[in-house]
N, CA, C and O of each residue as an XYZ file, in Angstrom:
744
protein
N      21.828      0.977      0.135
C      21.539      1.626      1.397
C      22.314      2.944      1.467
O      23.507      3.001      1.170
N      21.367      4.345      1.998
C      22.267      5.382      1.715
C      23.104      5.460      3.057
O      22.785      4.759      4.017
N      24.119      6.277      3.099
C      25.058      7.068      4.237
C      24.048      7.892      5.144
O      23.118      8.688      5.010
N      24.933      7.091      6.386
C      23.964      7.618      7.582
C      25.095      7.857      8.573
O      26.247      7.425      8.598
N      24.397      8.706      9.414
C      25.112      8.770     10.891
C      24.026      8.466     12.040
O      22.913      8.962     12.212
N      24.648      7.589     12.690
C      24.061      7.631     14.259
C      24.468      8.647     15.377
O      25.618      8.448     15.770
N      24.030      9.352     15.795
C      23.716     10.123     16.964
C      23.093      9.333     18.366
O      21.907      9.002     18.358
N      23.966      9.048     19.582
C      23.306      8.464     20.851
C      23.752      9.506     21.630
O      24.939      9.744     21.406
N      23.189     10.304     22.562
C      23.081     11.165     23.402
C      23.004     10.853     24.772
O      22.017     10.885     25.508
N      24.036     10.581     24.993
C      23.961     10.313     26.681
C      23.726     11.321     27.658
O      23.294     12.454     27.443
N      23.967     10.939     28.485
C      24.359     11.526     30.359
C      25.443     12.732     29.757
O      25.270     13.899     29.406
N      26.842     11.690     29.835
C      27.769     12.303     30.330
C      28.460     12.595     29.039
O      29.396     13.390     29.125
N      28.118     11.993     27.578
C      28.556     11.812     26.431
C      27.606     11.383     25.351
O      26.473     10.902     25.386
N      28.600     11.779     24.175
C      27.559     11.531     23.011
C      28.380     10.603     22.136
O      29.306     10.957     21.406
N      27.920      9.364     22.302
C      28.484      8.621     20.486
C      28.342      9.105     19.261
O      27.268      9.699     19.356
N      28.669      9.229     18.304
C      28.677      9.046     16.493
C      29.355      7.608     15.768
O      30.506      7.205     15.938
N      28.426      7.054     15.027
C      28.556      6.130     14.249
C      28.728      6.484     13.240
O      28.173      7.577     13.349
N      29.176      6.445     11.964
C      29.354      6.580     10.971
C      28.704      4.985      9.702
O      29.067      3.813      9.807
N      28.229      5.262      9.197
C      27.338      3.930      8.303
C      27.788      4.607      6.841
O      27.494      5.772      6.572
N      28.652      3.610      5.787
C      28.190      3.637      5.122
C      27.643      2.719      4.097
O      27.955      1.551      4.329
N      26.984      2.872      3.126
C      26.536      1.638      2.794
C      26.327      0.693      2.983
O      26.903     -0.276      2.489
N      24.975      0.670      4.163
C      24.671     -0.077      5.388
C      25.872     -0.575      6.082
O      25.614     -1.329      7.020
N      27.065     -0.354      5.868
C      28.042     -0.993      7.213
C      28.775      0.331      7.986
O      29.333      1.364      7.615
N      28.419     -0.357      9.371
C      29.438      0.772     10.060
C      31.003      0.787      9.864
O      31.710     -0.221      9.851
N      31.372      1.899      9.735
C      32.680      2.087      9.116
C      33.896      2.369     10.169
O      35.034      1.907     10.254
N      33.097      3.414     11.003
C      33.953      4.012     12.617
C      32.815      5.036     13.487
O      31.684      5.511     13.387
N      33.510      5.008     14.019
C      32.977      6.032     15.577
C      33.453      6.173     16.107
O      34.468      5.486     16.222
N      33.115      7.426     17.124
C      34.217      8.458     18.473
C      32.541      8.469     19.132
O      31.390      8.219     18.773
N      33.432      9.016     20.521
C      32.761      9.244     21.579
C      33.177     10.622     22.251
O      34.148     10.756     22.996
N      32.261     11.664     21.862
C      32.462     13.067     22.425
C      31.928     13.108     24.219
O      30.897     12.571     24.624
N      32.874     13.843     25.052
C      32.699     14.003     26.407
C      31.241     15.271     26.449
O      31.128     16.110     27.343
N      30.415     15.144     25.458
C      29.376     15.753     25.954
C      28.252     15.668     26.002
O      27.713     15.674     24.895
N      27.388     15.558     27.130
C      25.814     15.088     27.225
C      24.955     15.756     27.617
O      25.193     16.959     27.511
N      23.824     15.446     28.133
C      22.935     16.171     28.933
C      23.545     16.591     30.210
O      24.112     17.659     30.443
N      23.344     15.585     31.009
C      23.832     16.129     32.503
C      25.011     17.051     32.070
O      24.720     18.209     32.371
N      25.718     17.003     31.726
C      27.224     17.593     31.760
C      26.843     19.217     31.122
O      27.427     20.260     31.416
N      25.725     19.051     30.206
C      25.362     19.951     29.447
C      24.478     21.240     30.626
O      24.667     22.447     30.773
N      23.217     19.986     31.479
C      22.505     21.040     31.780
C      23.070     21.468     33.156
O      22.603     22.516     33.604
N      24.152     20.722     34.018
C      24.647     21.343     34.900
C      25.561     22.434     34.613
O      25.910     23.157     35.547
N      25.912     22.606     33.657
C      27.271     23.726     33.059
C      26.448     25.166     32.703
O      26.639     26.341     33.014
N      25.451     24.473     31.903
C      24.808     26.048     31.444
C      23.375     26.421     31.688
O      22.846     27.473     31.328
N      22.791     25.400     32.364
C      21.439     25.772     32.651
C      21.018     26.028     34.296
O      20.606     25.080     34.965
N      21.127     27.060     34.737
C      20.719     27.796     36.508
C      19.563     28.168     36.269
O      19.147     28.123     37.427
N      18.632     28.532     35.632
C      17.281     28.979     35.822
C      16.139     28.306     35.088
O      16.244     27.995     33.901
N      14.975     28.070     35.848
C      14.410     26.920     35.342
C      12.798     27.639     35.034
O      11.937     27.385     35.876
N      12.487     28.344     34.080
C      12.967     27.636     32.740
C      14.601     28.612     32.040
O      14.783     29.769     32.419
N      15.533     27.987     31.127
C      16.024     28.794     31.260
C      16.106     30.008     30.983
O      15.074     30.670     31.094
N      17.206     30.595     30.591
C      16.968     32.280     30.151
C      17.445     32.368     28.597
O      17.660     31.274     28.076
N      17.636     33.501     27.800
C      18.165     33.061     26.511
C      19.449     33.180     26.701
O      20.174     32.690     25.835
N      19.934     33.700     27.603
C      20.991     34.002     27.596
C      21.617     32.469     27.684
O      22.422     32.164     26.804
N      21.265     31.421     28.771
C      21.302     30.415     29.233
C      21.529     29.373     27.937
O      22.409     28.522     27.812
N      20.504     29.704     27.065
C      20.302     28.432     25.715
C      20.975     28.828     25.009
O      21.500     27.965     24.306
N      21.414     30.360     24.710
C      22.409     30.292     23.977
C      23.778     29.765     23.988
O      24.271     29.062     23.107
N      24.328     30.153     25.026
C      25.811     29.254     26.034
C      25.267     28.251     25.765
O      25.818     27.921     24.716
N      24.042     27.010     26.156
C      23.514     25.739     25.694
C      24.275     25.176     24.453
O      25.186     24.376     24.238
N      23.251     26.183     23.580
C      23.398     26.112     22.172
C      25.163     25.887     21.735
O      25.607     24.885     21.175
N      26.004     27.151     22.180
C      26.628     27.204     21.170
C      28.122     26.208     21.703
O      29.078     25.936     20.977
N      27.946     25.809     23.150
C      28.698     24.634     23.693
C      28.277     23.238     22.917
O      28.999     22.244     22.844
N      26.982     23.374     22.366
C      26.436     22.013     21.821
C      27.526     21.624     19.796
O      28.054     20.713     19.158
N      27.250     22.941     19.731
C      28.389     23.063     18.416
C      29.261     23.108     18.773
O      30.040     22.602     17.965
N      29.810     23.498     19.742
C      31.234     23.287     19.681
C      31.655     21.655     19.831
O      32.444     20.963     19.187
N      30.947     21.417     20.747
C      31.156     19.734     20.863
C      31.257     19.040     20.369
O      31.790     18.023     20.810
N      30.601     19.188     18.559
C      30.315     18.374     17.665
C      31.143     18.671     16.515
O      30.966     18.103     15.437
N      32.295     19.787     16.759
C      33.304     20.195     15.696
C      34.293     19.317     15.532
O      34.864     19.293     14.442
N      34.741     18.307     16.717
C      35.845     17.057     16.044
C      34.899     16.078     15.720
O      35.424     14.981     15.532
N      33.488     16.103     15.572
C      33.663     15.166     14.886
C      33.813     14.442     13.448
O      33.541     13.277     13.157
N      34.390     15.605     12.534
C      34.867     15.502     11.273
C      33.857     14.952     10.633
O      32.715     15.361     10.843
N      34.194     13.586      9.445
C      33.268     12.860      8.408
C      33.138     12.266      9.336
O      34.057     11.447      9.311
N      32.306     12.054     10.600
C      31.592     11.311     11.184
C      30.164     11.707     10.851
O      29.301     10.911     10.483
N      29.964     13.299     11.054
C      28.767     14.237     10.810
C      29.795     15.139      9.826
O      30.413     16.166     10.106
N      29.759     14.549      8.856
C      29.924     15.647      7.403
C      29.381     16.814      7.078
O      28.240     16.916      6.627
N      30.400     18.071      7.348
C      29.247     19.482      6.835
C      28.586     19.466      5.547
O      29.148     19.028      4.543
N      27.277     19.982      5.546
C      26.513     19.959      4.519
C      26.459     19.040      3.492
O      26.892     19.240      2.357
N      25.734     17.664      4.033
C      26.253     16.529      2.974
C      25.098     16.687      2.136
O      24.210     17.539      2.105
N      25.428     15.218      1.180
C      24.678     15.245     -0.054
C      23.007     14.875     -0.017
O      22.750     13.901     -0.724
N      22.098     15.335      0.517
C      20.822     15.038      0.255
C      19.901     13.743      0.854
O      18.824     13.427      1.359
N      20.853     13.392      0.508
C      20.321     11.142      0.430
C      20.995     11.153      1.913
O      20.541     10.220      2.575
N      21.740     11.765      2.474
C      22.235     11.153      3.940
C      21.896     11.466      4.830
O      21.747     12.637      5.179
N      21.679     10.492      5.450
C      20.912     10.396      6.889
C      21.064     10.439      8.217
O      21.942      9.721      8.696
N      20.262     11.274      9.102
C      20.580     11.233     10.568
C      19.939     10.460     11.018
O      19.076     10.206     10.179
N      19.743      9.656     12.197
C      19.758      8.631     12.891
C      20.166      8.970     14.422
O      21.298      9.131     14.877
N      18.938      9.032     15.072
C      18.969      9.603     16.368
C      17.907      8.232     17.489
O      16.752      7.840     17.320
N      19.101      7.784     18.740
C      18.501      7.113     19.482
C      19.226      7.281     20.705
O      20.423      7.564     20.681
N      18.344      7.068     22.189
C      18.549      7.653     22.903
C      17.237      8.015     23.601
O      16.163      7.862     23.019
N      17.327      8.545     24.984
C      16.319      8.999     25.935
C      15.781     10.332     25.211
O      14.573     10.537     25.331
N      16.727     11.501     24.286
C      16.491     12.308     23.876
C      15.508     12.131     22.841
O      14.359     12.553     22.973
N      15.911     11.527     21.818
C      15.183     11.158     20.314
C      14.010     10.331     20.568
O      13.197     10.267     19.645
N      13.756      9.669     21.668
C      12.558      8.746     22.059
C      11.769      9.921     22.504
O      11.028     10.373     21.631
N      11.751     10.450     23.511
C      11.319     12.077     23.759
C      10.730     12.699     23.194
O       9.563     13.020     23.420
N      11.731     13.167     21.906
C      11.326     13.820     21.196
C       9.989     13.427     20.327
O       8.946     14.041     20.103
N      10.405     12.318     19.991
C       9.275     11.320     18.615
C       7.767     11.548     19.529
O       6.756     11.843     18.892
N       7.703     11.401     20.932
C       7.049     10.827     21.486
C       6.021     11.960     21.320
O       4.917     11.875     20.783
N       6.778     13.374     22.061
C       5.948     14.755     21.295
C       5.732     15.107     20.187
O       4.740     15.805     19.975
N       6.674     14.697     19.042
C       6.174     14.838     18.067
C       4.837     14.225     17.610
O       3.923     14.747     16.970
N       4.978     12.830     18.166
C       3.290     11.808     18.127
C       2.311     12.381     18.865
O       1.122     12.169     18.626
N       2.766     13.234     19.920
C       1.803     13.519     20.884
C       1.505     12.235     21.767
O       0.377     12.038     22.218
N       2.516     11.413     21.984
C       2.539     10.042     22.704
C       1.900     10.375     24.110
O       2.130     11.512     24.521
N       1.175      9.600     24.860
C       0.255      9.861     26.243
C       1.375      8.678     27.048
O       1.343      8.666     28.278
N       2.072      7.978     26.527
C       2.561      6.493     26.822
C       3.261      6.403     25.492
O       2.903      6.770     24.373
N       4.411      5.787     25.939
C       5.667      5.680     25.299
C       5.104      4.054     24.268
O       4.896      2.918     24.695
N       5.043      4.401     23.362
C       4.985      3.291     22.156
C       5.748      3.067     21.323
O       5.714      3.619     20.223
N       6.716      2.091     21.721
C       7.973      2.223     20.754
C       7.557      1.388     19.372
O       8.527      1.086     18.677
N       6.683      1.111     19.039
C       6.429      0.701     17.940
C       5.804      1.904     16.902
O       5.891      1.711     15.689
N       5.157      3.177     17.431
C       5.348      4.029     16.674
C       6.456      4.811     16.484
O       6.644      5.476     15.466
N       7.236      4.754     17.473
C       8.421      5.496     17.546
C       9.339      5.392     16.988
O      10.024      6.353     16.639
N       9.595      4.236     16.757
C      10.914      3.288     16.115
C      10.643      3.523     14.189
O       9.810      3.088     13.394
N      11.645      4.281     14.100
C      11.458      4.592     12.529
C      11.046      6.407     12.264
O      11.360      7.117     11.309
N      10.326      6.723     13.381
C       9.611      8.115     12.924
C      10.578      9.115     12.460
O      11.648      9.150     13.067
N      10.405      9.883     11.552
C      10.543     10.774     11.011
C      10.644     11.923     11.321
O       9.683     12.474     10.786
N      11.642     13.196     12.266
C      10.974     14.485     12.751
C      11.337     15.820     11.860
O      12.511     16.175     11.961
N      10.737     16.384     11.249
C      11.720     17.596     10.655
C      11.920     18.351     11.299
O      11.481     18.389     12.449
N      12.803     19.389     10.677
C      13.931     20.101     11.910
C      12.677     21.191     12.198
O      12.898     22.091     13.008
N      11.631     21.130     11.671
C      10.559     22.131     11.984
C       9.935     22.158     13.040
O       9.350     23.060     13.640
N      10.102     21.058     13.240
C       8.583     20.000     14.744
C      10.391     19.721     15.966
O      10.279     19.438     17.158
N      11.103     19.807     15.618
C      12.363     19.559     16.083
C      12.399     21.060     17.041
O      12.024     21.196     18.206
N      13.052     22.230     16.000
C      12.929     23.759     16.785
C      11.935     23.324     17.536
O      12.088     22.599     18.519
N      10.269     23.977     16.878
C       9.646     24.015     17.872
C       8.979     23.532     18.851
O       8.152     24.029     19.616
N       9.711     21.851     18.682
C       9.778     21.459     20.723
C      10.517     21.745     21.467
O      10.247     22.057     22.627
N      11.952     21.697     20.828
C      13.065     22.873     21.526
C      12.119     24.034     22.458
O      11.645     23.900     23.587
N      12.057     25.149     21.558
C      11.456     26.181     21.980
C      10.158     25.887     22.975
O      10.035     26.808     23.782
N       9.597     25.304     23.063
C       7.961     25.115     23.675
C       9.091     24.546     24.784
O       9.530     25.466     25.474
N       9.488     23.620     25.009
C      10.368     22.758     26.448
C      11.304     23.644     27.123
O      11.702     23.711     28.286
N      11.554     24.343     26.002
C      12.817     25.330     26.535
C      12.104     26.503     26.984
O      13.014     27.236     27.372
N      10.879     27.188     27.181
C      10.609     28.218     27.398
C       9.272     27.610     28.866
O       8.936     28.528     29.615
N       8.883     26.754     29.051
C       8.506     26.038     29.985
C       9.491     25.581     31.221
O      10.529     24.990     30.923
N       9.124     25.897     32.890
C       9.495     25.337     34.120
C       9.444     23.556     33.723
O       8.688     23.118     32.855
N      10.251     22.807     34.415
C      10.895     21.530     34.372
C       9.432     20.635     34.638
O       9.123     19.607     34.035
N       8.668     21.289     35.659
C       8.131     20.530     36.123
C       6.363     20.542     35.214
O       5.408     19.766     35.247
N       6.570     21.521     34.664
C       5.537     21.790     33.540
C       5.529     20.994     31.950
O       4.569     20.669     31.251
N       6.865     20.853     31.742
C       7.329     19.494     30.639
C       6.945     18.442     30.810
O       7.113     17.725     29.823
N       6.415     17.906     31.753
C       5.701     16.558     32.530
C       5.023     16.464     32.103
O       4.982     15.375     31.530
N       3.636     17.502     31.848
C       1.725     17.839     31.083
C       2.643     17.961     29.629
O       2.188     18.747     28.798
N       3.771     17.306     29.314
C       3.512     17.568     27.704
C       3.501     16.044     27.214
O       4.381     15.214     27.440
N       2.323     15.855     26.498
C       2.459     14.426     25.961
C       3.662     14.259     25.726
O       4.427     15.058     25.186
N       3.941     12.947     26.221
C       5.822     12.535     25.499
C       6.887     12.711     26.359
O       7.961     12.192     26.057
N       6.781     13.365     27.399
C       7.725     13.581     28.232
C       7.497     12.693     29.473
O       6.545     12.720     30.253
N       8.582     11.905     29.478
C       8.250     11.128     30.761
C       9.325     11.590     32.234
O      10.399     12.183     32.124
N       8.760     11.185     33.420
C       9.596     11.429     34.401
C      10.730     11.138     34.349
O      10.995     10.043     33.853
N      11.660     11.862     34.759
C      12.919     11.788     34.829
C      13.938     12.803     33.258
O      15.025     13.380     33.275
N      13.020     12.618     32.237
C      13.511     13.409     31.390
C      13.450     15.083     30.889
O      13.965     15.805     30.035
N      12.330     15.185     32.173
C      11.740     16.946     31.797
C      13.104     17.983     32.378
O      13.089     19.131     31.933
N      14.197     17.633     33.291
C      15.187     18.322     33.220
C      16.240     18.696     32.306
O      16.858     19.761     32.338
N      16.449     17.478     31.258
C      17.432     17.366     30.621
C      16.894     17.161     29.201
O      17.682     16.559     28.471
N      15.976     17.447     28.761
C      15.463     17.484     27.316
C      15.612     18.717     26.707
O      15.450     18.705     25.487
N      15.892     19.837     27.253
C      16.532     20.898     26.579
C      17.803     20.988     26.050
O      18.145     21.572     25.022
N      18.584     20.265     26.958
C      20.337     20.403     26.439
C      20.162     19.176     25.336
O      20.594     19.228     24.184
N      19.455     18.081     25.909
C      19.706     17.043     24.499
C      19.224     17.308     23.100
O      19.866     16.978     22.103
N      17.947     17.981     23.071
C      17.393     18.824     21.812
C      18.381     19.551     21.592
O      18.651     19.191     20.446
N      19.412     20.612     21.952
C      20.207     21.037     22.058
C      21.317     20.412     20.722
O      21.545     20.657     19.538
N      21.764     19.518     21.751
C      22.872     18.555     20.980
C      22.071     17.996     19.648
O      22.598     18.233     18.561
N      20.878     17.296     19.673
C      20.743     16.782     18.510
C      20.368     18.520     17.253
O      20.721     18.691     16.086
N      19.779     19.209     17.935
C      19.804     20.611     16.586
C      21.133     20.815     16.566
O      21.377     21.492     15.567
N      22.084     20.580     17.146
C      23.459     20.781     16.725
C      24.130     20.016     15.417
O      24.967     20.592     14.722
N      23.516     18.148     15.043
C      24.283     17.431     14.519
C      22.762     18.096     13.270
O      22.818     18.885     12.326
N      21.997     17.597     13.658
C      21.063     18.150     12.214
C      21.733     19.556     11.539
O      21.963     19.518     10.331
N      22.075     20.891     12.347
C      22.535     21.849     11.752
C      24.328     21.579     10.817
O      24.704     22.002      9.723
N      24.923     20.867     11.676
C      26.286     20.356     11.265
C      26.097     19.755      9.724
O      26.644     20.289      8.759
N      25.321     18.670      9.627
C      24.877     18.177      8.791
C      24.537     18.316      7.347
O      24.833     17.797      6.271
N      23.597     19.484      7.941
C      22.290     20.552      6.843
C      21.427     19.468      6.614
O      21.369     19.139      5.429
N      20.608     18.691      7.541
C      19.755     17.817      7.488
C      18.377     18.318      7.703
O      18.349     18.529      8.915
N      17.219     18.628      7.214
C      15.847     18.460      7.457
C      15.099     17.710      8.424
O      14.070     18.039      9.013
N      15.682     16.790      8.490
C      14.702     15.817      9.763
C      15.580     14.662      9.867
O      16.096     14.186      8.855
N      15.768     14.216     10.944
C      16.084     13.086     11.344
C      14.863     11.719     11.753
O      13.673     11.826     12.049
N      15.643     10.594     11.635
C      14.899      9.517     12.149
C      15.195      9.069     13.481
O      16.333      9.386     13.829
N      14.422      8.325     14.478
C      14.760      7.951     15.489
C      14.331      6.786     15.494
O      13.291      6.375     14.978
N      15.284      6.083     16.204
C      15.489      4.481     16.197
C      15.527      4.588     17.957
O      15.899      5.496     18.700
N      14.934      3.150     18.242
C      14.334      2.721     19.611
C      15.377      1.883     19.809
O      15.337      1.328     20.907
N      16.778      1.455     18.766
C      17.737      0.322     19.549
C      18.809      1.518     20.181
O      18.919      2.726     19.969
N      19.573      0.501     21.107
C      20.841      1.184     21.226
C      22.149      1.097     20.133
O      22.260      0.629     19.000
N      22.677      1.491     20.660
C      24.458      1.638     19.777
C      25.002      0.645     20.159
O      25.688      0.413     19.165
N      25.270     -0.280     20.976
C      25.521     -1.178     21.435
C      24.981     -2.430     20.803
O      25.573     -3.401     20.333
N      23.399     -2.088     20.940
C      22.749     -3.034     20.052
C      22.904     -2.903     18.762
O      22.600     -3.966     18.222
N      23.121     -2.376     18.262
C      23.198     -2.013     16.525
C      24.828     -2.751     15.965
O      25.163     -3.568     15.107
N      25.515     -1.934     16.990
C      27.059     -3.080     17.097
C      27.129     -4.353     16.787
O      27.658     -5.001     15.884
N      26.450     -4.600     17.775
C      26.648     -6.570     17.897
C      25.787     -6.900     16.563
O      26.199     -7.703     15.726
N      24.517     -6.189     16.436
C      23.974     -6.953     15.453
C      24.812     -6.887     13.937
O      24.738     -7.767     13.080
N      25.692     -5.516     13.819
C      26.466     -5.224     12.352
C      27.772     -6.665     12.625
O      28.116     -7.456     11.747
N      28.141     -6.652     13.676
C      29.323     -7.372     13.631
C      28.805     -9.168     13.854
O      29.697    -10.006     13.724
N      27.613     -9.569     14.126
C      26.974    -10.871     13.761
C      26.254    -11.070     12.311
O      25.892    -12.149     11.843
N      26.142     -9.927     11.772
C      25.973     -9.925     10.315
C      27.319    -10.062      9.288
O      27.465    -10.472      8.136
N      28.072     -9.594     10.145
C      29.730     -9.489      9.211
C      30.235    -10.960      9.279
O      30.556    -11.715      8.361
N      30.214    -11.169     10.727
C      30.767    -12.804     11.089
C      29.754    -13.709     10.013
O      30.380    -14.438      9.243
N      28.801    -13.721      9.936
C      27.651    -14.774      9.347
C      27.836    -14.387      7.891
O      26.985    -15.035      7.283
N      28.442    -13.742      7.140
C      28.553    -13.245      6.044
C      30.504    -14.071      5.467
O      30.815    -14.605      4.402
N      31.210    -13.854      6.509
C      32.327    -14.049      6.377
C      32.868    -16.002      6.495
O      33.888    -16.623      6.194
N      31.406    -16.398      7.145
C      31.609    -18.241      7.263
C      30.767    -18.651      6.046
O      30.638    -19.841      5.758
């Protein structure tokens, strides 16, 4: 199993998991999320560039302690791993989802190509106009810019091509690594 990182994108914060060779190894929890993100730097709706850039470059900064959690420019074979309201979102436009199907979702594939340019298309669109985009469901058309945001931050950190998105939580992924360890260890 190759080296991966998990990416969960909250509210108010962002987890990193660290995997290697299918076992999680460690993780931190950075104080930065959406809300925190789009109340700090986003006043105009849609925003301005000026706006996504401050976005943008608060989103890297955020993601600079997190050392070999998100390894600069790793080796090829390693993987991002994105789950969350953001990465469900995202997959969902990338599918062109009408209705959230987490059975296509779970696993998909996005390259950082289809990645930018939903960034850009969400980010250059009013809040309430992200709604008419397949994939975007209520409640997320405010805050899907700063979280695209954060996740082009760990893909760029990275030097990753595309990430995958997974439909469990971090929480869930937890219990299930550490009931695999226990059941391994009796």
């Amino acid at each position: 199993m190759r080296d991966a990182a998990l990416v969960d994108i909250g509210g108010g914060s962002t987890e990193v998991v660290r995997i290697e060779a299918g076992k999680v190894v460690r993780g931190a929890s950075f104080p930065v999320g959406v809300v925190r993100l789009t109340e700090r730097f986003v006043r105009t709706d849609p925003p301005t560039s000026a706006e996504l850039a401050s976005l943008e470059a608060a989103a890297r900064s955020a993601l600079e302690p997190a050392g070999d959690l998100l390894p600069m420019r790793c080796a090829p074979a390693f993987e991002l791993i994105a789950n969350s309201g953001t990465a469900t979102t995202l997959a969902a436009v990338d599918l062109e989802l009408a209705e959230l199907d987490q059975d296509r979702i779970r696993g998909h594939l996005v390259t950082r190509e289809a990645v930018n340019g939903i960034y850009r298309r969400l980010a250059a669109i009013p809040a309430v106009s992200r709604l008419e985009v397949p994939g975007v469901e209520a409640g997320r058309e405010d805050l899907i810019v700063a979280g695209l945001a954060l996740l082009r931050a760990a893909m760029d950190r990275v030097g990753t091509n595309r990430v995958r998105v997974s439909t469990g939580g971090l929480l869930e992924g937890l219990l299930v690594d550490r009931v695999r360890g226990s059941a391994l260890e009796e």
